[in-house]
N, C-alpha and C positions, 0 to 999 in steps of 0.2 A: 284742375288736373295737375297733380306732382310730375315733376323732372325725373327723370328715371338717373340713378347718383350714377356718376362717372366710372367706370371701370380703372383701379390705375396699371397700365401694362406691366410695368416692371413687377408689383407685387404678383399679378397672375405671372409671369415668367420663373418670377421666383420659386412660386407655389412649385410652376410643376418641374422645376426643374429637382426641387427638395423632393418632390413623387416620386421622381426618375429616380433619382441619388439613394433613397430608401430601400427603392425596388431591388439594383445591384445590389446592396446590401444585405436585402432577402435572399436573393438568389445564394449568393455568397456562405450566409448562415446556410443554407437549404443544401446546397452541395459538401459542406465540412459535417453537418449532423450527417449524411449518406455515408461518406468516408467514413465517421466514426463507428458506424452500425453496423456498415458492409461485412466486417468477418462475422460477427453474430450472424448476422442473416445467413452467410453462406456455409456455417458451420450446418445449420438447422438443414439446409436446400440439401448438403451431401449425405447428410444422414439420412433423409428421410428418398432421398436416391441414389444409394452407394454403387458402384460396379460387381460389388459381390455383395452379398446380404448374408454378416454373419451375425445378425442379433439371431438367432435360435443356438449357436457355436456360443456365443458370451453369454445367453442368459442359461444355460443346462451346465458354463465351466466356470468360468473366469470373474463373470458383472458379478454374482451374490456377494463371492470373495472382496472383490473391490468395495462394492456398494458397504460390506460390512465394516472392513477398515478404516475407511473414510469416516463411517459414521460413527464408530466409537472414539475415531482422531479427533473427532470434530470437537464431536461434543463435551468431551474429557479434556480437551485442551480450552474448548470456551469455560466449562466451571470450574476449572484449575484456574485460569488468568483472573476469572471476573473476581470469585476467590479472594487472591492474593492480592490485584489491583486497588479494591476495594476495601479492604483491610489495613492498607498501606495508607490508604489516600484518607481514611476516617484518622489513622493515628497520626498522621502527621499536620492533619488540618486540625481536629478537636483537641491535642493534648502536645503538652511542650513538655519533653526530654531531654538527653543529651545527644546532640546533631538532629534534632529535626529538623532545625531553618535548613541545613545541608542538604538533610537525606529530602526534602521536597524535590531537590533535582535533582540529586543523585537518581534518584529512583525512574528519571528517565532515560540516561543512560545506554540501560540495554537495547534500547531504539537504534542504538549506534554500531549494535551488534549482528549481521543478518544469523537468520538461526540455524542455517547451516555452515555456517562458523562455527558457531554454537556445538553443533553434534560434534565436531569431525575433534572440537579443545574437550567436550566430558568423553568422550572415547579415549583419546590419548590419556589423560586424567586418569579413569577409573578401568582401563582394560587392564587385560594379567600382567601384560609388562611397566606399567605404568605407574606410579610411585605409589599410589597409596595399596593395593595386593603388593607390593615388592617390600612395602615398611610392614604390612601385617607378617609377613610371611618369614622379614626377618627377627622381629621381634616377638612372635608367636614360634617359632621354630617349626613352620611347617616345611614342608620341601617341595611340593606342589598344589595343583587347583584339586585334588583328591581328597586331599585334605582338611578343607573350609569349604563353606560354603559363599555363593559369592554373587548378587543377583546378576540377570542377563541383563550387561549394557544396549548391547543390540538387539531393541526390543519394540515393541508398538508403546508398553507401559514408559518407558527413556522417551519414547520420540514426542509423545505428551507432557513431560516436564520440559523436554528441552524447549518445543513451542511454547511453552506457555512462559515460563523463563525471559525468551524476546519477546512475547507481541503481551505482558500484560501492562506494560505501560500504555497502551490504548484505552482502557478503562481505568487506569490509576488517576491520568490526564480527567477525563469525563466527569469522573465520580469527583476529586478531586474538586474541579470548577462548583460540582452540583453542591455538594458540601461547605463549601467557603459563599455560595449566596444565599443557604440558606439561613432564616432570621431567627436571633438569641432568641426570641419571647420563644419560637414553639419548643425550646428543651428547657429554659424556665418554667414556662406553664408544666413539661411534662415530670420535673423534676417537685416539683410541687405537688405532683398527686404520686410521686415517690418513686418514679422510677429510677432506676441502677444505672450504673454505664451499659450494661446492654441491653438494658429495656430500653434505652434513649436508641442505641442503635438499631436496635430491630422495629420498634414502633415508630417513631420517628424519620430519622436520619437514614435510614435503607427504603423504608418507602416513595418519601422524595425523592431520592437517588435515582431510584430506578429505572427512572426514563434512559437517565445519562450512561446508567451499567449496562442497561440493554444494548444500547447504540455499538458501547462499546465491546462486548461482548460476542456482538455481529460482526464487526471488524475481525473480531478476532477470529472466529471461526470460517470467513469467507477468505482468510491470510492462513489460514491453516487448509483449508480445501484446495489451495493453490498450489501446497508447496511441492516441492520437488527432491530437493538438496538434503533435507534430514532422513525424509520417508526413505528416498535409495538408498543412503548410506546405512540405516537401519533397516534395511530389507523388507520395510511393511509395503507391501502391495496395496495401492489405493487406486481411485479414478484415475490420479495425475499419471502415476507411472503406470498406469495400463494403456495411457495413449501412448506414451513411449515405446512399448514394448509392442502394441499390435503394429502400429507405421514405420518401427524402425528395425525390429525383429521381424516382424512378419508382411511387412512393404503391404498394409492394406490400409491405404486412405480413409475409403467409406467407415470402415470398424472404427478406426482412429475418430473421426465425425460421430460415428453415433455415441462413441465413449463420452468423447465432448460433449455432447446433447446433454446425454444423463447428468457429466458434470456442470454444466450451466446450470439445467432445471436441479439442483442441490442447490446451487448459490441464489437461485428465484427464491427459494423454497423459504432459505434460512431469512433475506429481508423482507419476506411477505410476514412470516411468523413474527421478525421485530417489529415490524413494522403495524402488527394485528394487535401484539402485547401491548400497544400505547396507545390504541384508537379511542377508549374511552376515559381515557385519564386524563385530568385536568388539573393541574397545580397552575396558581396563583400567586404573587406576591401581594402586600399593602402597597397601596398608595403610596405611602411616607417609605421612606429609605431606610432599611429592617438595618438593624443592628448587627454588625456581624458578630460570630461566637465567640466567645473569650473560651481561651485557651485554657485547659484545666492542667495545671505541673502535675509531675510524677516522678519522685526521687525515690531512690532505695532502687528496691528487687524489683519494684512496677514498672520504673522505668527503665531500668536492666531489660526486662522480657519485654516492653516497646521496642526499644533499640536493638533488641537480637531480630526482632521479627521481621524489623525493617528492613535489615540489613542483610537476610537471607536472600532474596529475588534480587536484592544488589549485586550479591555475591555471586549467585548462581548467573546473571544474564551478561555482567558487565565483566568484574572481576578477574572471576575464573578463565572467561574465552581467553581476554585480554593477555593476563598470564602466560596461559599454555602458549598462546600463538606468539606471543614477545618472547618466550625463553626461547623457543625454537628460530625464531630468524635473529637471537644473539648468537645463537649456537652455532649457527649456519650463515655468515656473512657471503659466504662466493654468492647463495643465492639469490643475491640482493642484483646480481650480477652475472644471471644467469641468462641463458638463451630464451627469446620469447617473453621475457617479462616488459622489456623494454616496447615492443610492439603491442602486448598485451595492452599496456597501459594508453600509449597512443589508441588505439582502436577504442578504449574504454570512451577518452576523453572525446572521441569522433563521435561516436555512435550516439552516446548521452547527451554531447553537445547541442549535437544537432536535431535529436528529438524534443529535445527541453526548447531551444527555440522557434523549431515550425511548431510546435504542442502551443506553444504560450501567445505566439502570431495567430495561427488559428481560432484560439480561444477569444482574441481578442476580437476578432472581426466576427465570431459567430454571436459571443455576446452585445455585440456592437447591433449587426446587423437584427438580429431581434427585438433589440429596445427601441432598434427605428421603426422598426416594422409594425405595423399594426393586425398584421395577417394570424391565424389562429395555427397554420400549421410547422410555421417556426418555432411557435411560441408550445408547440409540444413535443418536438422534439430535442429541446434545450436539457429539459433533466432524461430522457430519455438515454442521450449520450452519457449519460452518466454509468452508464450498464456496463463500460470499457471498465471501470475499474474497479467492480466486482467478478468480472469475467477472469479466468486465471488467467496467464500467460498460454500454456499449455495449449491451450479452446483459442486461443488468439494466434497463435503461431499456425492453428489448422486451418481456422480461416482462413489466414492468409496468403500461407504456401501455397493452398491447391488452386487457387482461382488464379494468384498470380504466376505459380507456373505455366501454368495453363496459356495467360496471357503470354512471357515472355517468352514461350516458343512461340507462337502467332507471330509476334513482332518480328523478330529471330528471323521466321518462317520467309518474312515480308520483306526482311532487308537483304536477305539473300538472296529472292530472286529479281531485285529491283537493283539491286550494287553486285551481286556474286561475290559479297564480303560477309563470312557469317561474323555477326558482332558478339555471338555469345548469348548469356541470360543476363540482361541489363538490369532485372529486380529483383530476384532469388540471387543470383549468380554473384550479389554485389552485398553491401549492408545495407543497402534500402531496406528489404524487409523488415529488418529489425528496428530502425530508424518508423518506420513504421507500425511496428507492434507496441513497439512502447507509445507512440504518441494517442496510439486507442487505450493502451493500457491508463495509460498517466493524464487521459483530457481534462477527467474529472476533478483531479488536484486542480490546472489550471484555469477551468474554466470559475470553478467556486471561489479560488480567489479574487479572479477577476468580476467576477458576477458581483462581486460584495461590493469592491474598491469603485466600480462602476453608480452603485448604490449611493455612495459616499458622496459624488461628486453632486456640487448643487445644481437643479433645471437649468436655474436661470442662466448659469456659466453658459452653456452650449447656445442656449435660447442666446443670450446678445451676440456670441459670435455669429450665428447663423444672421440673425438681423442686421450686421456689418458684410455681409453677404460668403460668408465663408462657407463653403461645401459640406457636407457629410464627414469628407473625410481631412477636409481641413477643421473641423469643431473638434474630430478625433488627435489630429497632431498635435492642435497647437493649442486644446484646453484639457481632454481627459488624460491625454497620456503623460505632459507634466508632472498630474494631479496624483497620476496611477504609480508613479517610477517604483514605490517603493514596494507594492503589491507585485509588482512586475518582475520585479527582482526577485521575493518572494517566489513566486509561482516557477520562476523558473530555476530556481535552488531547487527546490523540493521535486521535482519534475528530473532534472538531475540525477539528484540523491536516489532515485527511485532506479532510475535508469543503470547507474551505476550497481546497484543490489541484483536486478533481477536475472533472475537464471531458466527456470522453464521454457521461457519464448526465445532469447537468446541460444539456448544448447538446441533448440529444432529451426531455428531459421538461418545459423550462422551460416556461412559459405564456407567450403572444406580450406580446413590447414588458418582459419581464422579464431582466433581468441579474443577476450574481453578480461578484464579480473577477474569475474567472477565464475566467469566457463574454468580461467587457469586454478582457479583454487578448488574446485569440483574436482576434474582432471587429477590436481596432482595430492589431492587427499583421497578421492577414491583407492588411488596407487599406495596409500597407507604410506605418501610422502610429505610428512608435516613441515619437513625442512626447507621445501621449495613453495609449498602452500604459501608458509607466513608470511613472506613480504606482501604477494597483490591479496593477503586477508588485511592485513596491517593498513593497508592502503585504500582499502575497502571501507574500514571501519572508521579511516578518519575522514574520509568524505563523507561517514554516517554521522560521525560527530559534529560536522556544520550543520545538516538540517537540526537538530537536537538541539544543538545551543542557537539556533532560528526561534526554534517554537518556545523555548524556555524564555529570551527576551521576549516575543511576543506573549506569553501568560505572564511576566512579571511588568508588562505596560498597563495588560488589560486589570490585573491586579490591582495597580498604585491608580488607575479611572474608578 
């Protein structure tokens, strides 16, 4: 008869004290993915039971109109970007001209520009009073617009170049990457049964691509469903600004909610369809380490029309804003120094701040707590959260305001008759909210980053701390987060950069007589006032231009691996 082997206590204490320490963990994850979800969710709940029910009012006036503009914005703006991204990223990767090592970043750039920037510099640009009608007009000797003819700036056709302009570096970046891994032999081989430069790119080099264009492409048009800032300023009525107009023209919540609904289900709609376009596709490397492409030179007139072509989207998304908006706050220095810009700015730095750090803390402890976790419904609600940042601002500002109104009179309600002090609206009433839309809007940035850099770090790190008897969330201090500082940083730049850009959830959550940069340059370019715009644009673009030259070092590491 065997000895039955000795239990040792301390490792059973161990065990379950690591069960315990997992569990909070879960819990933890399980409370941040609810937060994340909750405006989604509650957008869907009000719609589907508004206080007044005007879907039969929007679908016989207002939704076809919208639904219409939207969908020609949409789509006109994804095959103008993918287009042009695409085109870019094949000539600057397959063939050496004059400035392509340059123009490979250059041509990210416009990232740095938001695209309502964008509209408000080709408007000043190209309206009646604006230099180039004012040099036709003098050197053609016309006397007025009666006289020439002159297309319409403000227009649905303008507000699709001008999108497309900012957000085709999303696919230029994709294609770009997709283009540079793939291997010399297959445009050898194809060149050998005789294909042309564009046989190489249509058979070849656009096929493999494709996954990456698509990706990008969806980006682009789920950043183009959201916008706000070009669509108003060019008058085209879409989903976005018909929630504006029913909840702030017309103070009806529920309609505001079911607009949102339809706009959500657009944004389902377009990564289902990406996501449908690559389910059967399978691309493969060799085993062995493919040869990258050699570059083919192009001098004369070839590489003249490379380099104009390149340099177009340069010009149009970077350039030009840049210009317009520099000449006008040289022009206008008091502005620099004006009333509101200085608060402006502070409130920017507040608001972003502190979304970019509870965003990238959250992130940490939800991706945390799920890898500890062994449980199934953490572990699906992890990409789930990810729905925050294809959700517009717009649809997130609805969420949000109505329930938390809702809330903070309740509280309000409660500390009134408990103190006879009414404290006010402590989460609308305040920039919580917004502080709050962004970190739904932006989780996905931080969580993917960290989700990766978590990846990175080896088992066994965490495993020997814990076996030196260090906690859950001592493995997390004092091994991943070292390990992570850089990821960390990362996540919370770009989280940031985001926060500082966005305007649809910002212009519906703000609390009155409050500003951000980016409400002040809406504001005071609506007023067709460029002179006070450019400083918080100018200010705007250059906190665009650290995330940009972020991603740009990070493709020239992943590159030189």
């Amino acid at each position: 008869m065997r000895a039955r082997p000795k239990t040792n206590p301390g490792l059973l204490a161990s065990s379950r004290g690591r069960s315990a320490g997992s569990g909070v963990w879960s819990l933890a994850a399980l409370l941040i993915a609810g937060l994340v979800l909750l405006p989604i969710l509650s957008v869907v709940a009000i719609a589907f039971r508004p206080s007044e029910n005007i879907w039969p009012h929007l679908i016989s006036t207002t939704l076809p109109r919208y639904l219409g503009n939207t969908a020609i914005l949409t789509l006109g703006t994804g095959m103008l970007a993918a287009a042009v991204g695409t085109g870019a990223a094949w000539l600057v990767t397959m063939y050496r001209f004059p400035m392509s090592r340059l123009l490979e970043w250059l041509l990210l750039l416009p990232l740095a520009i938001p695209a309502y920037v964008g509209a408000y510099a080709l408007v000043d640009f190209l309206e009646y009073s604006g230099p180039v009608q004012t040099a036709l007009r003098e050197a053609m000797g016309w006397a007025s617009a009666r006289d020439y003819w002159f297309p319409a700036i403000r227009s649905r056709s303008m507000a699709v170049v001008v999108l497309s302009a900012a957000l085709y570096p999303y696919v230029y970046m994709m294609a770009r990457a997709a283009f540079r891994e793939q291997s010399a032999g297959s445009y050898e081989v194809a060149r050998a049964l005789g294909a042309g430069p564009f046989g190489l790119f249509l058979r070849v080099g656009l096929p493999l691509a494709r996954p990456a264009i698509a990706a990008g492409a969806a980006i682009v048009m789920m950043e183009t469903v959201n916008d706000f800032g070009v669509v108003d300023f060019f008058g085209v009525q879409t989903l976005t600004t018909g929630i504006f107009s029913v909840w702030l023209e017309s103070r009806n919540a529920g309609g505001a909610a079911q607009i949102a609904c339809v706009l959500l289900t657009v944004i389902l709609v377009l990564v289902g369809l990406e996501k449908t376009s690559r389910r059967h596709s399978r691309y493969y490397h060799s085993a062995r380490q493919p040869r990258p492409v050699a570059r083919v030179p192009l001098t004369g007139g070839a590489g003249a029309i490379a380099l104009g072509l390149c340099l177009v989207p340069f010009v149009m998304g970077f350039v030009l804003p840049l210009a317009v908006i520099g000449t006008h706050a040289i022009a206008n220095p008091e502005a620099w120094v004006s009333k509101g810009l200085g608060a402006a700015f502070f409130n920017t730095l507040t608001v972003a701040g502190s979304a970019a750090a509870l965003t990238v803390v959250a992130a940490v402890v939800m991706v945390y707590g799920v890898r500890l976790t062994g449980r199934r419904l953490p572990r699906l609600l992890l990409p789930a959260t990810t729905i925050g940042y294809a959700a517009p601002g717009a649809v997130l500002a609805v969420g949000i305001l109505i329930p938390m109104a809702a809330l903070d009179h309740r509280v309000a309600d409660l500390v009134l008759a408990v103190t006879g002090n009414d404290p006010g609206l402590l989460i609308t009433g305040t920039a919580a909210a917004i502080v709050l839309a962004y970190g739904v809007r932006f989780f996905a940035i931080a969580q993917g980053a960290l989700d990766t850099a978590f990846g990175r770090v080896s088992p066994s790190l965490p495993m020997a701390a814990r076996s030196l008897g260090r906690s859950a969330g001592g493995a997390l201090r004092e091994v991943y987060l070292p390990l992570m500082k850089g990821s960390v940083g990362t996540a919370l730049l770009l989280v940031f950069v985001d926060g500082v850009k966005e305007l649809p959830a910002t212009l519906l959550l703000r609390p009155f007589n409050y500003e951000t940069l980016a409400t002040r340059v809406h504001e005071k370019a609506s007023l067709e006032n460029l002179g006070d715009a450019a400083p918080p644009a100018l200010l705007v673009i250059a906190v665009g231009l650290m995330a940009v030259g972020l991603m740009a070092r990070a493709q020239l590491r992943s590159g030189r691996r």
